[in-house]
KELOMAR-166977 format. One line per field, with one value per residue (C-alpha): x, y, z. Coordinates in Angstrom, 1 decimal, always signed. Example, Ala and Ser with C-alpha at 12.3 -4.5 7.8 and 13.67 -1.06 7.14 Angstrom:
<pts>
u c(+12.3,+13.7)
v c(-4.5,-1.1)
w c(+7.8,+7.1)
</pts>
This chain:
<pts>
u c(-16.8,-14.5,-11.4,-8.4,-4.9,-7.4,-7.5,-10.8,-12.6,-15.1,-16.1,-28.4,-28.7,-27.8,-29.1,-26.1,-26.0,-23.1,-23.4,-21.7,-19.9,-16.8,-13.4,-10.8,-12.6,-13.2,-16.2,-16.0,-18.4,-18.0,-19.8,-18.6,-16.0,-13.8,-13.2,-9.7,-11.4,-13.9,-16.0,-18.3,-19.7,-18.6,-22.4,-21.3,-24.7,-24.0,-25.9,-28.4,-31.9,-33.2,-34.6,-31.4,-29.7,-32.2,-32.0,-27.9,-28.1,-30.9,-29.0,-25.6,-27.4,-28.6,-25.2,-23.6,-21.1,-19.7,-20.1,-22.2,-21.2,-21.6,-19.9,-20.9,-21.1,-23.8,-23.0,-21.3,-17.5,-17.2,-18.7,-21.8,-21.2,-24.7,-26.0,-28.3,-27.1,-28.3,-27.4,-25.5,-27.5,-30.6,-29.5,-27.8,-31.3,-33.1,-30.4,-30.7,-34.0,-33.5,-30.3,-30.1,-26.7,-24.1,-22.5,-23.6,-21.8,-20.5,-17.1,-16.5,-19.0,-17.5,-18.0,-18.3,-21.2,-23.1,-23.1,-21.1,-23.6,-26.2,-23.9,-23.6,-27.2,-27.6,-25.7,-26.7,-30.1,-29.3,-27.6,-30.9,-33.1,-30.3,-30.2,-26.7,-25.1,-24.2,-20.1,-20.0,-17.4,-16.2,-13.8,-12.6,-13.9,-12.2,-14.6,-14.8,-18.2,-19.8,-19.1,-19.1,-22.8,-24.4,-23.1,-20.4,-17.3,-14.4,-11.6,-7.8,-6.7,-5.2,-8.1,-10.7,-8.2,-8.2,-11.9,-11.6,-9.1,-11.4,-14.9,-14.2,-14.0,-16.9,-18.8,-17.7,-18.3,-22.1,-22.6,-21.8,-24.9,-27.9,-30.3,-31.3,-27.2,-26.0,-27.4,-23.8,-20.4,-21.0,-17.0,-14.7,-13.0,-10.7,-9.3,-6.2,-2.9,-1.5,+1.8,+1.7,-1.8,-4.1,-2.4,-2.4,-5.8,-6.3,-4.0,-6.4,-9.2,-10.2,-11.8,-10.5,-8.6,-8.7,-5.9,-5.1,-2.1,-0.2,+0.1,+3.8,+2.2,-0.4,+1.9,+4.2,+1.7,+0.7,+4.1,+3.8,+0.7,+2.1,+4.3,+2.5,+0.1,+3.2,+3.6,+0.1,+0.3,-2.6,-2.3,-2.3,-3.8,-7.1,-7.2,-8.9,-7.1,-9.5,-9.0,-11.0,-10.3,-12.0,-13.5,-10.7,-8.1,-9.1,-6.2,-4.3,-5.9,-3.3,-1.1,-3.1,-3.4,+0.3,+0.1,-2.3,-5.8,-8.6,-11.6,-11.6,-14.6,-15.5,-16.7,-19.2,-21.2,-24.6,-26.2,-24.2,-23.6,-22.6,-21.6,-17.7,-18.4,-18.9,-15.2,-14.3,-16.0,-15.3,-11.5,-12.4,-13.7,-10.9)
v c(-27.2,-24.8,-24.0,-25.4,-26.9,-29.5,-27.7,-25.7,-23.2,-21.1,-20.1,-3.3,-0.2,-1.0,+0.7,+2.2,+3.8,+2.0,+0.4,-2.8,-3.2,-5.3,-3.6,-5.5,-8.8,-8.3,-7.3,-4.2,-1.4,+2.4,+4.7,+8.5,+6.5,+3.1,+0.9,-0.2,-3.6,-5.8,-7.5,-11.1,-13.5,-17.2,-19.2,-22.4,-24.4,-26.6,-27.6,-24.9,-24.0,-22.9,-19.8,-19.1,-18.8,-16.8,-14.3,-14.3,-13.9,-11.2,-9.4,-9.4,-8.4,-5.0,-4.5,-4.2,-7.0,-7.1,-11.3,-13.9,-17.6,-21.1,-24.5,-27.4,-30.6,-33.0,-33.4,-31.2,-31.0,-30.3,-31.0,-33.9,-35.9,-36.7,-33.0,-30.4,-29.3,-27.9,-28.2,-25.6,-24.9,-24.6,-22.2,-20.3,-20.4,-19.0,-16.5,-14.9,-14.3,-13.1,-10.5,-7.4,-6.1,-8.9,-11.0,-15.0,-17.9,-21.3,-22.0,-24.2,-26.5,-29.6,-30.6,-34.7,-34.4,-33.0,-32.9,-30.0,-28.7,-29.0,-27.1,-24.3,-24.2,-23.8,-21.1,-19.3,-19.4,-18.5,-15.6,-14.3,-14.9,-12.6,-9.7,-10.8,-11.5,-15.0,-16.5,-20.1,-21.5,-25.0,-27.7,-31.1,-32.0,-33.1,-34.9,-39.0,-39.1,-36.7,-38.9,-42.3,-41.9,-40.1,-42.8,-40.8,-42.0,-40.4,-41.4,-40.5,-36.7,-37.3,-38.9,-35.9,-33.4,-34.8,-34.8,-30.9,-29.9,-31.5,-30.2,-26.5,-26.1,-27.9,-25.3,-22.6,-23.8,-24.5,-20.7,-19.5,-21.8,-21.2,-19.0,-16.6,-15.7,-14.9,-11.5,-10.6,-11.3,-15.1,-14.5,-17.7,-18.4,-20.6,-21.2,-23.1,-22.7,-26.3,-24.7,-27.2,-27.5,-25.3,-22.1,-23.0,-23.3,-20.2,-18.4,-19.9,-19.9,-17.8,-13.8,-14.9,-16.8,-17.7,-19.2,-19.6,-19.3,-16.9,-13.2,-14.6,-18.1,-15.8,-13.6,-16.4,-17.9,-15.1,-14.3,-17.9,-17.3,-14.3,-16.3,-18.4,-15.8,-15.0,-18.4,-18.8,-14.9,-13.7,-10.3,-11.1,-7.7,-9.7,-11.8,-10.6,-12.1,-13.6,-15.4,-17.0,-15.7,-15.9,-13.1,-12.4,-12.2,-8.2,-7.5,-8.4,-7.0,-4.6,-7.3,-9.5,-6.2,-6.0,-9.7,-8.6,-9.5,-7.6,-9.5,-10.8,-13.9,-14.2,-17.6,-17.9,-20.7,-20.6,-18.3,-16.3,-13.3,-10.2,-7.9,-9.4,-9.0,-4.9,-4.1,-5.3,-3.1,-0.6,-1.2,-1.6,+2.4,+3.7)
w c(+55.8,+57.1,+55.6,+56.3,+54.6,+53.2,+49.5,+49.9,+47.5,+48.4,+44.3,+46.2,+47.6,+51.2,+54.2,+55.6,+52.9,+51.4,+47.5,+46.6,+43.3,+42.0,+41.2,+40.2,+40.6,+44.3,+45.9,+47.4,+49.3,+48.0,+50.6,+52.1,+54.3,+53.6,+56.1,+57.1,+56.4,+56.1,+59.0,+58.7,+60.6,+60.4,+61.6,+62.8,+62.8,+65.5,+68.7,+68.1,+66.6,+63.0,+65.2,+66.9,+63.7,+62.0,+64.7,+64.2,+60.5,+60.7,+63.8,+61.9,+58.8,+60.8,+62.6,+59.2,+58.8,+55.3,+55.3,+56.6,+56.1,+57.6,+57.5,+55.1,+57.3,+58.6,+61.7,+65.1,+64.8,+68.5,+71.6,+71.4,+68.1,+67.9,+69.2,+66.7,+63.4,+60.1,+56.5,+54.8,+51.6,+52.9,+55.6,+52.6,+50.6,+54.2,+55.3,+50.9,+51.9,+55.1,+54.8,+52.8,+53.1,+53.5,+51.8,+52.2,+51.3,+52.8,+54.3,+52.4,+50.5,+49.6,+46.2,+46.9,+48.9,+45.3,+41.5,+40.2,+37.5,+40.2,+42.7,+40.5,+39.3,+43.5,+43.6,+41.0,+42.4,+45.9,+44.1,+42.6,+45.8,+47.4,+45.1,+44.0,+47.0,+47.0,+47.3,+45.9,+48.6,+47.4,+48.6,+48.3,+51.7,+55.3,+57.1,+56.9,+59.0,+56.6,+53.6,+55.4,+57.2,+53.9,+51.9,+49.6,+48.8,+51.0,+49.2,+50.2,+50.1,+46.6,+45.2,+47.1,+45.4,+42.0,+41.9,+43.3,+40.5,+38.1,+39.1,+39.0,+35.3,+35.3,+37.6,+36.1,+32.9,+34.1,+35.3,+32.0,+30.4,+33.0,+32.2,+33.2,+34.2,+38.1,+39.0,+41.0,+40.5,+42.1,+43.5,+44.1,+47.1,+48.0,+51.5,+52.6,+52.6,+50.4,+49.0,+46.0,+45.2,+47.1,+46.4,+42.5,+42.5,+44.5,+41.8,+38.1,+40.4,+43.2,+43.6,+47.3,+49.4,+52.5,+55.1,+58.6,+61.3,+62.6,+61.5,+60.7,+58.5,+56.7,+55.3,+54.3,+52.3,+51.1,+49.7,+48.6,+46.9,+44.7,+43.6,+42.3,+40.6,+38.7,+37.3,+35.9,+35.0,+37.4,+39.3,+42.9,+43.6,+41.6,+45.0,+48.0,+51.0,+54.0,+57.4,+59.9,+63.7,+67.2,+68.7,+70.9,+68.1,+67.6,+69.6,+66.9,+63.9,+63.1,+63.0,+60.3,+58.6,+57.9,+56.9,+54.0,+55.3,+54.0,+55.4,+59.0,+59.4,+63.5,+64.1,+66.5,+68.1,+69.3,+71.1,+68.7,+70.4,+68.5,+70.9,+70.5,+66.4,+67.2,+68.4,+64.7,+63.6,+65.4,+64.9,+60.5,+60.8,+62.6)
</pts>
C-alpha cells in the first residue's frame, strides 16, 4: 500500500564505496562525500512482469539509489482492474536477494491482510537474507477490493485504525523474542499525514515518516509532527522525514528540501525506466 492520510507505518560494505550505519535512529550512509539527500525507487508492481521488475530492482540497485520499495496490494490501482500484478512480500524476499546496496521495504504493508507476530517474523527474515537491509513498512490499510476479494475483514477507518494502534506493540514486541535477532536496525516508518492519529503514532513509533502535498503541506505537518514529538517526549531530530514524488517533481527538490525532506521515493511504473531516477541524483550530490 502506498502511503497516504490513511494512518500508514512503514516499521555491508557497499560498492560505491559508501558504509551504512544508524546515527541517531536513522539510517544513514558515511562515505568521502554526503549527499544533500537521499534518492529511492518506489516499484509499483502493476501491469508488468516478475522479469521486468527484477531488472528495475537490480538496475537501481547498480545506479546507487539509497531505497528500493514497492506497494502492498493484490490487485492494479490504475489502469485495467483486472491487469498483471505481484505480491509485495515475496517481491521483498526476491529483491533481498537480489540488491546489495539499498535499502528494501514496502510502502506500506497493511497489517490486516496478516498476523502481526508472523509479519514481524517476515521481516526479520527478509532482513537476514538482505544483509540487514530490510524497512518493515506497516499500515492499517486503504483498499476495500484487497480485503473484500481475499476474504479479510475491511472494517470502517476507525475500526482499521484501532486494530493498527494495537498491532504495533505487538510487532515490536515479537522482534525482540525471535531468534536469532534482526541483523540491521529493522527501522519503522510510518507514512501519512492524520493530525490526530497518524502523526502520534509517527512520534511513539516511527525511525521515519513519510507524507505527501505540497512543499507548503509537508512542512506544515511536519511542524505538526514536532509538536507532537514534544508531547510524548521524542526528539524529532530521531525521525527521518520521507515523501513520495513523480519523476518530474526534481524541479522542485530545493523546495521539499526547505520543507525538511531527507529522502525523496520516485514512483515508477513499468517499464521502469531509470534514466528520470538519475537527475536526483545528480541534484542529491550537488
Amino acid at each position: 500500500m502506498e502511503s497516504n492520510d490513511n494512518e500508514t507505518v512503514i516499521l555491508g560494505p557497499q560498492s560505491d564505496g559508501f558504509t551504512s550505519g544508524l546515527i541517531a535512529n536513522k539510517v544513514c550512509y558515511n562515505g568521502p562525500r554526503m549527499a544533500r539527500f537521499k534518492v529511492g525507487v518506489h516499484l509499483r508492481p502493476q501491469h508488468t512482469t516478475i522479469q521486468a521488475l527484477r531488472t528495475a530492482w537490480k538496475g537501481a540497485d547498480q545506479l546507487g539509489v539509497d531505497c528500493i520499495t514497492t506497494w502492498d496490494h493484490f490487485y492494479p490501482l490504475s489502469g485495467d482492474p483486472a491487469g498483471s500484478h505481484f505480491e509485495c512480500w515475496s517481491l521483498m524476499a526476491a529483491m533481498a536477494c537480489e540488491t546489495s546496496h539499498a535499502r528494501i521495504g514496502s510502502m506500506v504493508s497493511s497489517v490486516g491482510y496478516r498476523n502481526p507476530s508472523l509479519i514481524a517474523d517476515m521481516a526479520r527474515t527478509i532482513d537476514h537474507l538482505s544483509g540487514g537491509r530490510f524497512n518493515l513498512g506497516l499500515g492499517a490499510g486503504n483498499s476495500a477490493r484487497d480485503y473484500q476479494e481475499f476474504g479479510f475483514e475491511f472494517g470502517t477507518p476507525a475500526s482499521r485504525l484501532k486494530y493498527f494502534r494495537e498491532v504495533l506493540p505487538v510487532i515490536k514486541s515479537r522482534l525482540a523474542k525471535l531468534n536469532p535477532p534482526p541483523v540491521g536496525p529493522l527501522p519503522i516508518l510510518i507514512g501519512g499525514g492524520g493530525e490526530k492519529v497518524t502523526l502520534r503514532l509517527v512520534a511513539q513509533y516511527a525511525d521515519i515518516c513519510n507524507f505527501g502535498g505540497t512543499p507548503e503541506e509537508y512542512a506544515r505537518r511536519s511542524g505538526l509532527l514536532d509538536d507532537w514529538c514534544q508531547k510524548v517526549g521524542r526528539n524529532p531530530a530521531d525521525i527521518e522525514h520521507s515523501t513520495n514524488l513523480p519523476p518530474s517533481a526534481v524541479s522542485r527538490v530545493d523546495e521539499y528540501l526547505k520543507a525538511g525532506v531527507q529522502l525523496f521515493l520516485v514512483q515508477l511504473d513499468h517499464p521502469f525506466d531509470l534514466e528520470p531516477v538519475k537527475p536526483w541524483l545528480a541534484a542529491a550530490n550537488k
